[in-house]
C-alpha positions as CSV (number, residue, x, y, z in Angstrom):
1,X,-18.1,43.0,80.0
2,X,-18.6,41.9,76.2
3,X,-22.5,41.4,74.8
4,X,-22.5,37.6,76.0
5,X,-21.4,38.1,79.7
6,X,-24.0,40.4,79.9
7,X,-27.1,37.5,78.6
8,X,-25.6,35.5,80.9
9,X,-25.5,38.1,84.0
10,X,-29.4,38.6,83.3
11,X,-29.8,34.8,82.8
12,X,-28.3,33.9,86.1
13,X,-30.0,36.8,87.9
14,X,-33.4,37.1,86.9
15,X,-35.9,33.8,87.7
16,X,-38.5,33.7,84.9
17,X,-38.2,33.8,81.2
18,X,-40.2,33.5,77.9
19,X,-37.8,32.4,74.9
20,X,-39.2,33.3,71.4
21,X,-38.3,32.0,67.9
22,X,-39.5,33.9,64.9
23,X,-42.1,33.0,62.7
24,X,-41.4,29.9,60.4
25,X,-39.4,28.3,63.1
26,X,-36.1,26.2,61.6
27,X,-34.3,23.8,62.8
28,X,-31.8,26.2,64.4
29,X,-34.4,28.6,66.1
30,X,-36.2,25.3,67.3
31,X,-32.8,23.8,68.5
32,X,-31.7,26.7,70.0
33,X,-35.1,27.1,72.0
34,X,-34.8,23.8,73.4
35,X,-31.3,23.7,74.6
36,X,-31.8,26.8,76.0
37,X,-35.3,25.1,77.5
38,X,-32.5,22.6,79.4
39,X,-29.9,25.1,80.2
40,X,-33.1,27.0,82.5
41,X,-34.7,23.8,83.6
42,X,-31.2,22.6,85.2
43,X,-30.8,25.9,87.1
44,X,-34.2,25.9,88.3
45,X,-35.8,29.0,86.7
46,X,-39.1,29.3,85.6
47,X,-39.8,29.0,82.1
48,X,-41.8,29.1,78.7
49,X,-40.5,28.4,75.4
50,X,-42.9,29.6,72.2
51,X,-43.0,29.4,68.3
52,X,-45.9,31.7,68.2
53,X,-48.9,29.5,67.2
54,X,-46.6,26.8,67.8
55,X,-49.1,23.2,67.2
56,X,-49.7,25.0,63.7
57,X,-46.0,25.8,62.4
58,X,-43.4,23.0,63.5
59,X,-42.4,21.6,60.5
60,X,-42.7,18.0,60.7
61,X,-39.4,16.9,59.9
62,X,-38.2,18.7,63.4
63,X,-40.7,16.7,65.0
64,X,-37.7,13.8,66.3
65,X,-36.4,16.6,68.3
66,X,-36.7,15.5,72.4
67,X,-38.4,18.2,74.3
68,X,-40.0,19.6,71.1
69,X,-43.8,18.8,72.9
70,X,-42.4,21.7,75.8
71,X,-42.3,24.6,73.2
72,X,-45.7,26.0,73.4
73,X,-48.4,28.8,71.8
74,X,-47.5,32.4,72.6
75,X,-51.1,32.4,74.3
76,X,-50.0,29.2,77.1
77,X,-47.1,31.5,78.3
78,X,-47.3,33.9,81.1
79,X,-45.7,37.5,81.6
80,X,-41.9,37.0,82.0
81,X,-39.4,39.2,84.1
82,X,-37.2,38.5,80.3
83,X,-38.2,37.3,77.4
84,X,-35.6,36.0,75.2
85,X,-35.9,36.5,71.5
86,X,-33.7,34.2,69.4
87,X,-32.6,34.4,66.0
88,X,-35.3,37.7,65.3
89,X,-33.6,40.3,63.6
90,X,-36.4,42.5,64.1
91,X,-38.6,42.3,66.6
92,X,-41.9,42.0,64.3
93,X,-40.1,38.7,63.1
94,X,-41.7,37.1,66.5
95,X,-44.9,37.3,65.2
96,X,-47.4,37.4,68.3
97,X,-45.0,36.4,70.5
98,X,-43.8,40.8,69.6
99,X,-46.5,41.4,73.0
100,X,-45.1,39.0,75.4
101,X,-41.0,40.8,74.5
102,X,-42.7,44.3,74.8
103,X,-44.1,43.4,78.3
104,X,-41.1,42.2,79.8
105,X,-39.0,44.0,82.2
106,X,-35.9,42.8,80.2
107,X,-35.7,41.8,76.5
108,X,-32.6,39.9,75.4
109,X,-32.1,39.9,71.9
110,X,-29.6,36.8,70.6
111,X,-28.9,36.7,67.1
112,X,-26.3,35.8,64.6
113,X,-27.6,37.9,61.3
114,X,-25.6,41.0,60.4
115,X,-29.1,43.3,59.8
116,X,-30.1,42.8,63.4
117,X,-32.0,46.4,64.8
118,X,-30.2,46.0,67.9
119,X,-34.0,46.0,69.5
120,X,-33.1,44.9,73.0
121,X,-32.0,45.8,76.2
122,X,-29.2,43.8,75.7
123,X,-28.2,43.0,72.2
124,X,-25.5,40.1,71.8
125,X,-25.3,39.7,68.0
126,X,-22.7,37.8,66.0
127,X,-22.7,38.0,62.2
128,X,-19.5,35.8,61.9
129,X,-21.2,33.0,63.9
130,X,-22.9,30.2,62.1
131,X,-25.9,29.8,63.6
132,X,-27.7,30.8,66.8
133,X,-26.8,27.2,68.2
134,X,-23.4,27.8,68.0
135,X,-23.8,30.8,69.8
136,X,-26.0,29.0,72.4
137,X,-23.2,26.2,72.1
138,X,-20.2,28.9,73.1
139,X,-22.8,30.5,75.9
140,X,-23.3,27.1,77.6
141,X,-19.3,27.0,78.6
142,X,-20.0,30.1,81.2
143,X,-23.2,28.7,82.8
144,X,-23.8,26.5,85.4
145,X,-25.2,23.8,83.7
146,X,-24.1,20.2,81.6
147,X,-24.5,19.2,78.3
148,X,-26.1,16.3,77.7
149,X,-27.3,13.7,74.6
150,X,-30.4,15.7,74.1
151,X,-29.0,19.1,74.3
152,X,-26.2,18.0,72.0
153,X,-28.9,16.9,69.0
154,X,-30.9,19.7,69.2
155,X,-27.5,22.5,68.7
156,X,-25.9,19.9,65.8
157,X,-29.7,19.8,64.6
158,X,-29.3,23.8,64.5
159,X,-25.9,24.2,63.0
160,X,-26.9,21.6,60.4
161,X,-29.6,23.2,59.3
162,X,-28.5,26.8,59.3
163,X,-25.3,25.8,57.5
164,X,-26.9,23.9,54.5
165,X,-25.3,21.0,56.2
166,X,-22.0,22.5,56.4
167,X,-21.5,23.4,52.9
168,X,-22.3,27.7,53.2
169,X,-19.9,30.3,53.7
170,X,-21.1,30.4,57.7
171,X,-19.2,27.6,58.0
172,X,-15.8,28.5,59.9
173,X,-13.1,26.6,62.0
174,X,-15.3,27.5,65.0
175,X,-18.0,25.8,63.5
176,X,-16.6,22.3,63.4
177,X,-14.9,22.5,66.7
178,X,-18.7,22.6,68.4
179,X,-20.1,20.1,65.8
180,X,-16.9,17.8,67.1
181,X,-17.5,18.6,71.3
182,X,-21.7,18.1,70.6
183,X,-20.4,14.9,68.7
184,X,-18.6,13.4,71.5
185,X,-22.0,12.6,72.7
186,X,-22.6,9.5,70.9
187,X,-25.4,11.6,68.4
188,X,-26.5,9.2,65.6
189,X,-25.9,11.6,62.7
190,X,-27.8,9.3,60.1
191,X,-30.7,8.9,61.9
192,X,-31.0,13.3,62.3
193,X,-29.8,13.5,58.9
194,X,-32.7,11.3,58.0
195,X,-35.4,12.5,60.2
196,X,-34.6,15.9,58.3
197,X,-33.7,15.8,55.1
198,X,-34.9,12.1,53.8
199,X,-38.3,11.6,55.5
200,X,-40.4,13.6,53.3
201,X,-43.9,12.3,52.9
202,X,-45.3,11.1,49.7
203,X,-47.2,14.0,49.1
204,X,-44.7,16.4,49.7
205,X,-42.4,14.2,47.1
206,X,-45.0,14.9,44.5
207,X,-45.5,18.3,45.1
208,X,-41.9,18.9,44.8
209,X,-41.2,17.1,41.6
210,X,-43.8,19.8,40.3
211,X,-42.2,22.3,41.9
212,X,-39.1,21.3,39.5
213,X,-41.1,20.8,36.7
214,X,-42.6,24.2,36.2
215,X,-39.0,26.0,37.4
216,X,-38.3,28.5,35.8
217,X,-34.2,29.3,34.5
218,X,-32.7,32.1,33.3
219,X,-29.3,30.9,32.0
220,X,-28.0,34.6,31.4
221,X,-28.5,35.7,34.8
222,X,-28.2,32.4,36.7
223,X,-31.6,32.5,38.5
224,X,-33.9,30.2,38.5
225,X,-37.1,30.2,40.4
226,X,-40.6,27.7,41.2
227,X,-43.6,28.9,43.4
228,X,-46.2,27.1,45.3
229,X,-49.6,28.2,45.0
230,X,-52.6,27.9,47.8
231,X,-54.2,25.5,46.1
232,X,-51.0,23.2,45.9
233,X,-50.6,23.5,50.1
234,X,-54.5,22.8,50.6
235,X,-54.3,19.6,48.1
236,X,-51.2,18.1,49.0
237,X,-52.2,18.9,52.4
238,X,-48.9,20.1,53.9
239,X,-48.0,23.1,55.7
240,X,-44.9,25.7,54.6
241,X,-42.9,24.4,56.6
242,X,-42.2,20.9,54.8
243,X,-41.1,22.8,52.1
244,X,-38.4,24.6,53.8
245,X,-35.5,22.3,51.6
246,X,-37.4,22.5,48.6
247,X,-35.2,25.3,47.1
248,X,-32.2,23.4,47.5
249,X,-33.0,21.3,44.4
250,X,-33.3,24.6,42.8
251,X,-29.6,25.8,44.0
252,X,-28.4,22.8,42.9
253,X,-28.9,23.3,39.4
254,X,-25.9,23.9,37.0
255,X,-25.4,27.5,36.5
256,X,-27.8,28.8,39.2
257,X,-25.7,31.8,41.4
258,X,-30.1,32.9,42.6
259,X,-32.7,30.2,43.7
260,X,-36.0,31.5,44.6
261,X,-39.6,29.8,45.7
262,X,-42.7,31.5,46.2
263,X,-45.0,30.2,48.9
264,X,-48.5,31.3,48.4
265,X,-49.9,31.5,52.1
266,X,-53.1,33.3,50.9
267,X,-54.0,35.4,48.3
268,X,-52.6,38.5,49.3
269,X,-49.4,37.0,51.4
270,X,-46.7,34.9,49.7
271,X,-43.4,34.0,51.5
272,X,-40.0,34.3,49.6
273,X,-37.3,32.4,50.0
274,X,-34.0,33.3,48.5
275,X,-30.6,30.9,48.2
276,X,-27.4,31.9,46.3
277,X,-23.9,30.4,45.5
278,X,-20.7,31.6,44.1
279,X,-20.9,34.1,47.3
280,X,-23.6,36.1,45.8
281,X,-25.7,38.3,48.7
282,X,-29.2,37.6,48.1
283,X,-29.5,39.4,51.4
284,X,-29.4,42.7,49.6
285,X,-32.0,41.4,47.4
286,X,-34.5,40.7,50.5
287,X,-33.6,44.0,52.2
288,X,-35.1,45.9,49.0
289,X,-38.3,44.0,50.1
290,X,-38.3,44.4,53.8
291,X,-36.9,41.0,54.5
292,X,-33.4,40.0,55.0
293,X,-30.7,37.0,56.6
294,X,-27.1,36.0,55.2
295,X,-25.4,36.1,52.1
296,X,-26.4,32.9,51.3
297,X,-29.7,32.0,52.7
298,X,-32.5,35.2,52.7
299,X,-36.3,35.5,52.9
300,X,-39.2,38.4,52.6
301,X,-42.8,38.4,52.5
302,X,-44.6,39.6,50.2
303,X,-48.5,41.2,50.6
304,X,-49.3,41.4,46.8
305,X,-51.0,38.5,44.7
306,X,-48.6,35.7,43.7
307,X,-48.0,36.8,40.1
308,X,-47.7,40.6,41.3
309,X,-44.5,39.1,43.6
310,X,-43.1,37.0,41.1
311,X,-42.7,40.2,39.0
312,X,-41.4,42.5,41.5
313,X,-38.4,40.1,42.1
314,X,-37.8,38.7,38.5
315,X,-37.7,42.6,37.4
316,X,-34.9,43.1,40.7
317,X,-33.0,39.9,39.9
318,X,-32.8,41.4,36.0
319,X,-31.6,45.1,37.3
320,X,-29.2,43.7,39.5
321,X,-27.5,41.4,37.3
322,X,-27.5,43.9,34.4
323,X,-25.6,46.4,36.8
């Protein structure tokens, strides 16, 4: 019995569940928790889904998603038989949904990044995979339950996202063959790319074109980096998440292999987000931070002032492309 077959024992088994996405929720932890929402709603189990403080941290332009309303604060869930962690490579990555997982009777861990600690009970991990809604996607075949229109746009919403719209090295035949079966239900693929990537509010356009402005480039090493301070969140008045794509205009830029942003969150916590081309792994550069993901697409936090963390990984960056 391979690592899926055993989820799906437990799943078919057991009667109630907690599902848990890790902080900063995406659009594929947030996809994923919903179709897998449906898949336990059809079979009758009891359920909770949860993005830890959950009415605080759903970035907006996820907001479209149906059944988005059901996924709720760690605090409105109860004490499951399993909790479900998805797309956590470490189990501190579920924020304060960590004491629900730890209560459980079962913990499921389901995850498709190659630094996964193996945390749980059962551990069904695939680095090759694109994204956790693939794997949800390829899961879905051996349980008793339908696809439908909804459940379909929330796992293209996920492999979307966690493929940079198809375009990183995650992307493999298997890829397209469950973007092409969650296709065949009629999804209107201009609207979702819309509703994600082109319905950005005005303050969040201005913030980003300052964002550009005061990038940083450093043409010898190919990295170029921006931050966000406090202060910019609190006047713009927008939360992290709506600046998840932010560093893509970063990436973009001819002759960039490393994009980075810093997000102040407060003044002794700034997130770090990490992008790379040319198959560079910036998740070696996270690791030497504490933070991880894929080759492609890595993060960390950072507990030191903004400036302090702009150092640290500037000074990294310059060792590592000197070596």
């Amino acid at each position: 019995m391979n690592d899926m077959e055993k989820v799906v024992e437990v799943i078919k088994e057991r009667d109630n569940f907690v599902l848990g996405a890790h902080v900063g929720p995406d659009g594929d932890s947030l996809g994923g928790l919903i179709a897998m929402g449906s898949f336990l709603k059809q079979m009758d189990k009891k359920y909770c889904l949860s993005a830890s403080d959950a009415k605080h941290v759903i970035p907006p332009q996820y907001k479209f998603l149906p059944g988005i309303d059901t996924i709720k604060e760690s605090s409105e869930c109860f004490e499951p038989e399993v909790f479900i962690s998805l797309e956590c490579p470490a189990l501190d990555r579920l924020g304060v949904n960590n004491k629900l997982a730890e209560k459980a009777e079962i913990l499921l861990n389901i995850d498709h990044h190659g630094d996964n600690a193996n945390y749980g009970d059962v551990n069904w991990v695939e680095a090759k995979k694109s994204s956790i809604c693939e794997m949800i996607y390829d899961m879905s075949k051996f349980l008793p339950v339908k696809l439908d229109k909804d459940i379909a746009q929330s796992l293209y919403v996920g492999i979307l996202t966690d493929t940079g719209r198809f375009q990183y090295s995650n992307v493999r035949p298997d890829t397209f063959e469950a973007a092409k079966e969650l296709l065949k239900f009629d999804l209107d693929t201009n609207a979702i790319f819309r509703d994600i990537y082109e319905n950005r509010s005005y303050h969040s356009t201005v913030l980003l074109g300052e964002v550009i402005a005061k990038a940083v480039f450093h043409k010898n090493k190919g990295f170029a980096y921006s931050s966000i301070t406090n202060e910019d969140f609190l006047l713009n008045n927008i939360g992290v998440g709506e600046t998840e794509h932010f560093i893509d205009f970063l990436r973009a830029i001819k002759g960039v292999e490393i994009a980075a942003i810093f997000k102040e969150v407060s003044p002794k916590e700034t997130k770090i987000s990490l992008r790379s081309t040319n198959g560079y792994d910036v998740s070696k550069i996270a690791e030497k931070f504490g933070g991880g993901g894929h080759a492609a697409a890595s993060g960390y936090t950072s507990h030191k002032p903004l400036k302090d963390a702009i150092d640290d990984l500037v000074g990294t960056v310059n060792n590592v492309r000197s070596s």
